[in-house]
C-alpha positions as CSV (number, residue, x, y, z in Angstrom):
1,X,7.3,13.1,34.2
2,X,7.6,12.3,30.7
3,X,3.6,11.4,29.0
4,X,3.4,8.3,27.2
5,X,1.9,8.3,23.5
6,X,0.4,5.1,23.4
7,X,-1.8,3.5,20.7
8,X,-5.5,3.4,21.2
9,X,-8.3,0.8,20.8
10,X,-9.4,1.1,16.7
11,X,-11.7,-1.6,17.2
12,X,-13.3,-5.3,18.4
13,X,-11.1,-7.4,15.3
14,X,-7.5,-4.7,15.3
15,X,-4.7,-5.7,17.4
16,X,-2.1,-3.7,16.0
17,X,-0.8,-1.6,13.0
18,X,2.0,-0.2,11.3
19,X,3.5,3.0,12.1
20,X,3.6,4.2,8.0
21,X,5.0,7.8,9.2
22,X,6.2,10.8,12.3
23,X,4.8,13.9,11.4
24,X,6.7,15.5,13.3
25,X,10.9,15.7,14.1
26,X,12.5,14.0,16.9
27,X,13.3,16.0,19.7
28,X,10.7,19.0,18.3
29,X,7.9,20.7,20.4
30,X,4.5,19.4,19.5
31,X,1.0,21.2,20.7
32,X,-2.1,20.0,21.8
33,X,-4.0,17.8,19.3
34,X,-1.2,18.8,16.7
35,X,-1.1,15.3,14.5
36,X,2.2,13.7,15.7
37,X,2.0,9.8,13.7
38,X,0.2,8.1,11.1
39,X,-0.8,4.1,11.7
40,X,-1.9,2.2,8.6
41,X,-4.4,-0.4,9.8
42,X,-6.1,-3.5,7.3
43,X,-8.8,-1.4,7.2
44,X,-8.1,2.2,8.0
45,X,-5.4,5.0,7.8
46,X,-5.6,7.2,11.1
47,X,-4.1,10.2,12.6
48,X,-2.7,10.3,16.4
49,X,-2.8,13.6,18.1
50,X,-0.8,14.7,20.8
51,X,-2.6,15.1,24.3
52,X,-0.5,17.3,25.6
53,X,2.0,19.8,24.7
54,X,5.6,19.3,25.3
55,X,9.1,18.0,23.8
56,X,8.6,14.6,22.0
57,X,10.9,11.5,21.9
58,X,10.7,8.4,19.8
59,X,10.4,5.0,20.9
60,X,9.2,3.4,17.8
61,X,10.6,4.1,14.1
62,X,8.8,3.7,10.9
63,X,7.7,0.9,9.5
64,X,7.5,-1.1,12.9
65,X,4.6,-2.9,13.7
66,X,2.9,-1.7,17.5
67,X,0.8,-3.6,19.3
68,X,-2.6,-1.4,20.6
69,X,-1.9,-0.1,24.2
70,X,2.0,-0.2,23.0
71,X,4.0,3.6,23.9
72,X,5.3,4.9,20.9
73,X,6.6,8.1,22.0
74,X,7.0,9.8,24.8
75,X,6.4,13.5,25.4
76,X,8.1,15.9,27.9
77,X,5.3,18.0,29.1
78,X,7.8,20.0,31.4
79,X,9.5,21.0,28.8
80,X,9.0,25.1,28.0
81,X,8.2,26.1,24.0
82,X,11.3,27.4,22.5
83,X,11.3,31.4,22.2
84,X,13.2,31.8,19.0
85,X,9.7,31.7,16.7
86,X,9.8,35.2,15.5
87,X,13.2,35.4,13.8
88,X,10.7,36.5,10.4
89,X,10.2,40.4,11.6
90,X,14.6,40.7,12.1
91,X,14.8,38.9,8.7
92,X,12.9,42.6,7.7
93,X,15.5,44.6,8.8
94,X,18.8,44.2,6.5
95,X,17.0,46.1,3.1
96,X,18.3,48.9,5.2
97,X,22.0,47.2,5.1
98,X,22.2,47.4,1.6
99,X,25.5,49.7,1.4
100,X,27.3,47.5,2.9
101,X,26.2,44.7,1.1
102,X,27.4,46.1,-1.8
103,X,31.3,46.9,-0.6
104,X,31.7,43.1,0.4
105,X,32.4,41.9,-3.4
106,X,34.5,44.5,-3.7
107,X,36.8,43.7,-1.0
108,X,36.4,40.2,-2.4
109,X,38.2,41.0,-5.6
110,X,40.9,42.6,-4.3
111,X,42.4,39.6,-3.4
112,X,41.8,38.1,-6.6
113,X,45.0,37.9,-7.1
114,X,46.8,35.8,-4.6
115,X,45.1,32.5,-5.7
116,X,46.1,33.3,-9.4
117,X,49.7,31.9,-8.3
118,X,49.1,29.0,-6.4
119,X,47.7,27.0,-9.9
120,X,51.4,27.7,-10.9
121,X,53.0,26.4,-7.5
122,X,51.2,23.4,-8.1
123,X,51.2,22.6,-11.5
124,X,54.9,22.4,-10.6
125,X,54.0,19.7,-8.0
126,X,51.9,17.8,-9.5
127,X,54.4,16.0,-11.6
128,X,56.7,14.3,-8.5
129,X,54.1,12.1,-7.5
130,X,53.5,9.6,-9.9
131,X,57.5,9.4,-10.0
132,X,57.5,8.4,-6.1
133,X,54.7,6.1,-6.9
134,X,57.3,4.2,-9.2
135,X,60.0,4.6,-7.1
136,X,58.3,3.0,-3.8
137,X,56.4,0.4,-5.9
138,X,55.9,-3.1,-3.5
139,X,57.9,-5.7,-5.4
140,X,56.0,-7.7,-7.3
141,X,55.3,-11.9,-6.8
142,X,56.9,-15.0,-7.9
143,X,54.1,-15.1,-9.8
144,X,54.3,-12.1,-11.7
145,X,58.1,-11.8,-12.0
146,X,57.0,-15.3,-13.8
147,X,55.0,-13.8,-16.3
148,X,56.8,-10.6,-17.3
149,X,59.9,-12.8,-17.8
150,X,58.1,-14.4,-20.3
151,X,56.0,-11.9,-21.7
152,X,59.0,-9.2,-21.7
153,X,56.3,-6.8,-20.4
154,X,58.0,-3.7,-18.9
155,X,56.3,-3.3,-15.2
156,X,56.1,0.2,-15.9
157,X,53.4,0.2,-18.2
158,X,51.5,-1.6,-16.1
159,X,48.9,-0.2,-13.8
160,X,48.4,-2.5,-10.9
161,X,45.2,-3.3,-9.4
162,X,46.1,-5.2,-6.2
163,X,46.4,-3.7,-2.6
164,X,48.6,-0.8,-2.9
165,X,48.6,-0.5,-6.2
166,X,50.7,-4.0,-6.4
167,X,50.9,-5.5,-9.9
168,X,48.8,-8.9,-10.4
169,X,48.7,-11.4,-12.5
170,X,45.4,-11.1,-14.2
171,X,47.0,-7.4,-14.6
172,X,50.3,-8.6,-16.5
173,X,48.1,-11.4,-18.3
174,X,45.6,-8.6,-19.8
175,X,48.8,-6.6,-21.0
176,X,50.1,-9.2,-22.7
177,X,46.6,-10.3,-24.2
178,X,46.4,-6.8,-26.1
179,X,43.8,-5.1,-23.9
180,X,44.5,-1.4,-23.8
181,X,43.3,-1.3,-20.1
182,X,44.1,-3.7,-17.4
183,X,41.3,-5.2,-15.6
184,X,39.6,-3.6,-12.6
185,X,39.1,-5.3,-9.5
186,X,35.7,-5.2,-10.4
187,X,36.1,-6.3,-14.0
188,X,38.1,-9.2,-12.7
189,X,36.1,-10.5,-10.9
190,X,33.1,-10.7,-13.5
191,X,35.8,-12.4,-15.7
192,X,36.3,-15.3,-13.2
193,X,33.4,-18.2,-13.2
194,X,30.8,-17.9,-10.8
195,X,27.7,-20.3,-10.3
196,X,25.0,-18.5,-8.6
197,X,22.1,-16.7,-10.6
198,X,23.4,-13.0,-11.9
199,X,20.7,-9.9,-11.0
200,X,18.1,-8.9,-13.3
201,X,19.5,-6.5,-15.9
202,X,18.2,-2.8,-15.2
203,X,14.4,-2.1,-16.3
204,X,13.5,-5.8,-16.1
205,X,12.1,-5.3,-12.5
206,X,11.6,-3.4,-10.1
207,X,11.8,-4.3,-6.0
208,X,9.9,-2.7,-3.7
209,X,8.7,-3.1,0.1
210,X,4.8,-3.4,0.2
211,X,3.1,-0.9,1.6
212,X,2.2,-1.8,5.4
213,X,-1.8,-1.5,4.8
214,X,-0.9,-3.9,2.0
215,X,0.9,-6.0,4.4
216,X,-2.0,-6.6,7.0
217,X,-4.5,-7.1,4.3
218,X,-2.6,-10.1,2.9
219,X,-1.7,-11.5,7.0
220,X,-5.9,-11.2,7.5
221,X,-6.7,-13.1,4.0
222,X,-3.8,-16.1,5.3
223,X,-5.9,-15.8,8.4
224,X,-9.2,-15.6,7.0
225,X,-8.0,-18.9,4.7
226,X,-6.6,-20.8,7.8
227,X,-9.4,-20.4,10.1
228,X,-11.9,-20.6,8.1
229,X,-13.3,-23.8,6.5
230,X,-13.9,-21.7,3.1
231,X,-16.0,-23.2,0.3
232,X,-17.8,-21.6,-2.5
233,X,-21.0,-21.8,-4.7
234,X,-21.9,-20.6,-8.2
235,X,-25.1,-19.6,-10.1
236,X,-25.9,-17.2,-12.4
237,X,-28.6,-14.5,-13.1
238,X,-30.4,-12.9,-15.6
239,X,-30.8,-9.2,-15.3
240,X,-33.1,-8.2,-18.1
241,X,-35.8,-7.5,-15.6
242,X,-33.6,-5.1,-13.8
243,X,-32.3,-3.2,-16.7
244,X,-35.7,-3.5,-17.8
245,X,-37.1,-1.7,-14.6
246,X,-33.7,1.0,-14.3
247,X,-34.9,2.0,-18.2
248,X,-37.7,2.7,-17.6
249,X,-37.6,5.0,-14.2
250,X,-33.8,6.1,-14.4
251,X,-35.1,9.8,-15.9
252,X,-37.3,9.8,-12.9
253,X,-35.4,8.5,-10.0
254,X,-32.3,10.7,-10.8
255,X,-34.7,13.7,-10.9
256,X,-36.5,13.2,-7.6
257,X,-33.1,11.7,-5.7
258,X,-30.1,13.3,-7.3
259,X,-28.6,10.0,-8.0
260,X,-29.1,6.7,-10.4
261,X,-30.0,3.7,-9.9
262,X,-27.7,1.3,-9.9
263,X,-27.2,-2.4,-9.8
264,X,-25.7,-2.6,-6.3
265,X,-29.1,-1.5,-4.5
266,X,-31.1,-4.6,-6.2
267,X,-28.1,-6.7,-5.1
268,X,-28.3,-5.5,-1.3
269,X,-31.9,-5.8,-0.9
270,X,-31.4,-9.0,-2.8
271,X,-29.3,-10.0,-0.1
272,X,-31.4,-9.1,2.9
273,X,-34.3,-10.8,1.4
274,X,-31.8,-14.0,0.9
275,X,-30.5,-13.8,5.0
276,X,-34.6,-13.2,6.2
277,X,-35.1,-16.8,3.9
278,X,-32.1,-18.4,5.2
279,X,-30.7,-17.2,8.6
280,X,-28.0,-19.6,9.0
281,X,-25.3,-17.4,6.9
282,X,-26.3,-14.1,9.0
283,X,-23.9,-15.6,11.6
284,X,-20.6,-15.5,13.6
285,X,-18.5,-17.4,15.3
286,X,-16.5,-16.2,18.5
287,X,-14.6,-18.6,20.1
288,X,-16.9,-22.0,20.9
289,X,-19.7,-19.8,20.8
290,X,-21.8,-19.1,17.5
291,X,-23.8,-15.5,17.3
292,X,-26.7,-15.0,16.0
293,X,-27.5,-11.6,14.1
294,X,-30.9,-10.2,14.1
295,X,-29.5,-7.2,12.2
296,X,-28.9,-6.6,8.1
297,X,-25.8,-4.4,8.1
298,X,-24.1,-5.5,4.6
299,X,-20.5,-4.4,4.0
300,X,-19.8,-2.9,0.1
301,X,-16.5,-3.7,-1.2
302,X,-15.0,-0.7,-2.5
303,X,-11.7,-0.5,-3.8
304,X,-9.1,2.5,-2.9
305,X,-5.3,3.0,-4.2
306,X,-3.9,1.5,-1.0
307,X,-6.5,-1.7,-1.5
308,X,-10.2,-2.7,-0.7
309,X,-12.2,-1.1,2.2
310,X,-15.5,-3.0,3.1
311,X,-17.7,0.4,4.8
312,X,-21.3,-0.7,5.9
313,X,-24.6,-0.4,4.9
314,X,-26.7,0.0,8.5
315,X,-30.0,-1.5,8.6
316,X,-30.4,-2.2,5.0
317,X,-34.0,-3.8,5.3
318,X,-34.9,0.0,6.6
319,X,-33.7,1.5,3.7
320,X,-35.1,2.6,0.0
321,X,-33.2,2.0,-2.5
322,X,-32.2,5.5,-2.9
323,X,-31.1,5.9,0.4
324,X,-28.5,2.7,-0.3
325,X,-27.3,4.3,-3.7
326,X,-27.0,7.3,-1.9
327,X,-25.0,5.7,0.7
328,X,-22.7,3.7,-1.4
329,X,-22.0,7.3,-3.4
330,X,-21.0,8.2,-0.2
331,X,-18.6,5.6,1.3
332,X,-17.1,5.9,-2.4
333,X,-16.4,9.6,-2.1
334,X,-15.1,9.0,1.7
335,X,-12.9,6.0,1.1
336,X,-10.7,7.4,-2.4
337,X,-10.3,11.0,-0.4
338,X,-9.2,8.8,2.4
339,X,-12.2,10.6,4.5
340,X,-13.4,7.0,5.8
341,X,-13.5,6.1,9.2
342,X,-12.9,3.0,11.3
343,X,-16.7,3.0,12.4
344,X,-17.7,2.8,9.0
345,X,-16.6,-0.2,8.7
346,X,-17.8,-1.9,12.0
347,X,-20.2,-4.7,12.3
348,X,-20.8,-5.4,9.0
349,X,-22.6,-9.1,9.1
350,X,-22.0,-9.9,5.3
351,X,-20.2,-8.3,2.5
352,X,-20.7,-7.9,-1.4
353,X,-18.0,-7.6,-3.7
354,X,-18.0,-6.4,-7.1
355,X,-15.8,-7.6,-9.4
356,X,-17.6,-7.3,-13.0
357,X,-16.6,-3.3,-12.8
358,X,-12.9,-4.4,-13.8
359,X,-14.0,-7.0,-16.3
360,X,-14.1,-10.7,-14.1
361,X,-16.5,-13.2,-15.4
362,X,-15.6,-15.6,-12.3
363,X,-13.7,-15.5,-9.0
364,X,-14.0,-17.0,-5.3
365,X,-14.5,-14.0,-2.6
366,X,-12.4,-14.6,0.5
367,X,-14.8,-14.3,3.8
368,X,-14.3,-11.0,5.5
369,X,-13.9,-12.2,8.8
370,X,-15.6,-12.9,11.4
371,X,-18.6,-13.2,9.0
372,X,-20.0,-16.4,7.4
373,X,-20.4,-15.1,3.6
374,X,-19.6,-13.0,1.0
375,X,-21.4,-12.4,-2.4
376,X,-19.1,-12.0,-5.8
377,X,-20.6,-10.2,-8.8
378,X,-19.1,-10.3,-11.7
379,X,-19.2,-8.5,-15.3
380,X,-22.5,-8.6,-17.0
381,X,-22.4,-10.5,-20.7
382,X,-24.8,-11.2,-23.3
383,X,-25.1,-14.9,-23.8
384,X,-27.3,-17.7,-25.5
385,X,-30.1,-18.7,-23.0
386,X,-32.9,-20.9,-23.8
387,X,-35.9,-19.8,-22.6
388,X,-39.9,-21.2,-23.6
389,X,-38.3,-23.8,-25.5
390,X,-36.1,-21.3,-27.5
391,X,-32.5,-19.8,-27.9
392,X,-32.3,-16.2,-26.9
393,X,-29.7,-14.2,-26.3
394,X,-29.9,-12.2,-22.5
395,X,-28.1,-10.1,-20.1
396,X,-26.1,-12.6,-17.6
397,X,-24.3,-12.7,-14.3
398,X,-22.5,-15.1,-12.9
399,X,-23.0,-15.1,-9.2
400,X,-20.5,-16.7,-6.5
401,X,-20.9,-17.1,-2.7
402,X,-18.3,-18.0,-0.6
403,X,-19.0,-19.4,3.2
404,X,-18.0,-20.7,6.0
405,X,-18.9,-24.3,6.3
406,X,-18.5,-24.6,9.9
407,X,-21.4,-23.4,10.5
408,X,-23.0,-23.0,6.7
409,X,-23.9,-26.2,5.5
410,X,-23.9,-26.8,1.5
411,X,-28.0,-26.9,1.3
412,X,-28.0,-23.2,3.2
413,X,-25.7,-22.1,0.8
414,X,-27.5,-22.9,-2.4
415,X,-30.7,-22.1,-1.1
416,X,-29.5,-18.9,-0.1
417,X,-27.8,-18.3,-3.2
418,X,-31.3,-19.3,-5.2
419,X,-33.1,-17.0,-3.4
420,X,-30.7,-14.3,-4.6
421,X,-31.3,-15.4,-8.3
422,X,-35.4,-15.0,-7.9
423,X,-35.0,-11.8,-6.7
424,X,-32.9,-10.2,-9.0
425,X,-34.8,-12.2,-11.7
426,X,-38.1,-10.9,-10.7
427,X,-37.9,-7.3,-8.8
428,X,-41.1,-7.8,-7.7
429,X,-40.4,-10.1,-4.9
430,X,-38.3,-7.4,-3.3
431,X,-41.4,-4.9,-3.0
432,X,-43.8,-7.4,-1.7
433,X,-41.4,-9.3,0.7
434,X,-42.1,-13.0,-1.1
């Protein structure tokens, strides 16, 4: 009995994917754990191997969007392994064949000759068929027969475009006109008015299906927007301490961790600091029931060629700051090689996006759902502060934090925010917890 290829569980929020691509041919023999499909998820690209070994049929084609637990394929595990595999060593053998290789063109040109005369048969040929053409020539209309009587157009000079090759009367018209080549079917038709919109000349634009992965990001964001009761807050941060403090103890920290220090660790210890302060937005909702998290796993928005993919940060009030640069070097590496995994992205309970790396001074994070907030950076810009009563010019960040307000109310939000802004402003906090 045929074994069903089925799609497995990918995790708590997936309920389906696309099928981007077969790796293998209908109808072929596949081996254990040979890589048979490819299904493009929102989040994640994955592999299915084949569980047995056997002759495989199709049930789903490319493109179609599969439901998890749905058969795809089917696989004939009765089926035996065809034998013909080693046709490579006989394809050794004819070097010794040569010889007779080499008489074939000769026996070849020997009868060169015969199809030297059939060119001249049928040259002589050629010439009789336009002549029946004339002479079995439909009549033409009353409509035509109009025209050439008053035109004096001889027929015969007329190609005719209808069925058939029946003369027209946009044929006979264009004769008369002085047009050296009757209309086409084609070119008559452009010729004749027509009131819908006429296709974007060539090079102007370019259609083109999107890409499935592409396709379930935008159905999550319509889902995230519709569900959600989305609303977002703005502040903005000075970061002259923290360039201060990465100055000074870059040489150091790159020497004794093999990697810099960047602006996204301040930002995610930032951001545990901010959900210990204000617990309300380290939460979830699942159906009528709202979940509290006692855990700091903060997703890190990076983006790929096939879109963004949001892979967590476990236990970030556990870890140094080197151990989160290290970690978001990591996820980077994994994600653009297409090396990241669906776990990676698990059970994040809030996610920061960056922005200000491609130049956006302002923007409005959708939630990643099912969690309650999501922290935009954006690109860092000298401005005109005051500060002590006078005008300076200093390093800053405009901040955004998009939430859910069923369950985030406008005072969390701020508050949470704030709490952000005194951190980054003053490192210090983040070392002694305050």
């Amino acid at each position: 009995m045929p074994i069903e290829v089925k799609i497995p569980a990918l995790g708590e929020s997936i309920s389906s994917g696309v099928l981007s691509s077969w790796k293998v041919a209908e109808g072929s023999y596949v081996e254990v754990d040979q890589p048979i499909y490819e299904l493009e998820t929102d989040k994640i690209t994955q592999e299915g191997l084949a569980e047995v070994a056997g002759v495989i049929s199709f049930l789903a084609k490319e493109g179609d969007e599969v439901e998890i637990g749905a058969s795809i394929a089917s696989i004939d595990d009765a089926a035996s392994k065809p034998a013909a595999e080693s046709p490579p060593e006989e394809a050794e053998a004819p070097p010794a064949k040569e010889p007779e290789s080499k008489e074939e063109p000769e026996s070849k040109e020997e009868h060169e000759p015969l199809p030297k005369e059939q060119p001249a048969s049928a040259a002589k040929e050629e010439p009789v068929a336009p002549v029946k053409a004339k002479q079995d020539a439909p009549p033409h209309s009353p409509a035509v027969r109009k025209v050439l009587a008053e035109t004096g157009i001889d027929p015969a000079t007329v190609s005719g475009t209808g069925k058939g090759g029946r003369l027209t009367k946009a044929d006979v018209l264009a004769v008369a006109e002085g047009s050296s080549k009757p209309p086409s079917s084609k070119d008559a038709a452009k010729t004749q008015p027509v009131h819908t919109l006429s296709p974007e000349p060539e090079g102007r634009s370019t259609r083109r299906a999107l890409s499935p992965i592409r396709r379930k990001i935008a159905a999550r964001l319509v889902e995230a927007q519709q569900t959600a009761a989305i609303l977002s807050t703005f502040n903005e941060v000075d970061l002259s301490a923290v360039m201060a403090l990465r100055k000074r103890h870059q040489d150091a920290f790159v020497k004794q961790h093999g990697v810099k220090l960047g602006f996204m660790s301040f930002f995610v210890k930032a951001v545990v600091h901010a959900l210990k302060a204000v617990p309300g937005l380290n939460v979830r909702i699942e159906g009528s029931d709202l979940i509290e998290n006692h855990y700091f796993d903060v997703g890190v928005a990076v983006g790929t060629e096939k879109g963004l993919v949001v892979p967590v940060l476990r236990d970030c009030d556990a870890l140094s700051f080197a151990q989160i640069e290290q970690g978001i070097v990591e996820y980077a590496e994994k994600a653009r090689s297409g090396g990241i995994t669906l776990e990676d992205m698990q059970g994040g309970c809030f996610t920061i996006t960056n922005g200000g790396i491609y130049g956006s001074m302002l923007s409005t994070p959708i939630l990643n759902p099912p969690q309650s907030g999501i922290l935009g950076m954006h690109a860092i810009q000298e401005r005109a502060v005051v500060r002590n009563g006078e005008v300076v010019a200093r390093p800053m960040m405009y901040l955004a934090l998009s939430y859910d307000h069923r369950v985030v109310d406008g005072k969390e939000a701020v508050t949470f925010l704030v709490r952000i802004k005194e951190a980054i402003e003053d490192p210090a906090r983040l070392a002694l917890g305050i």
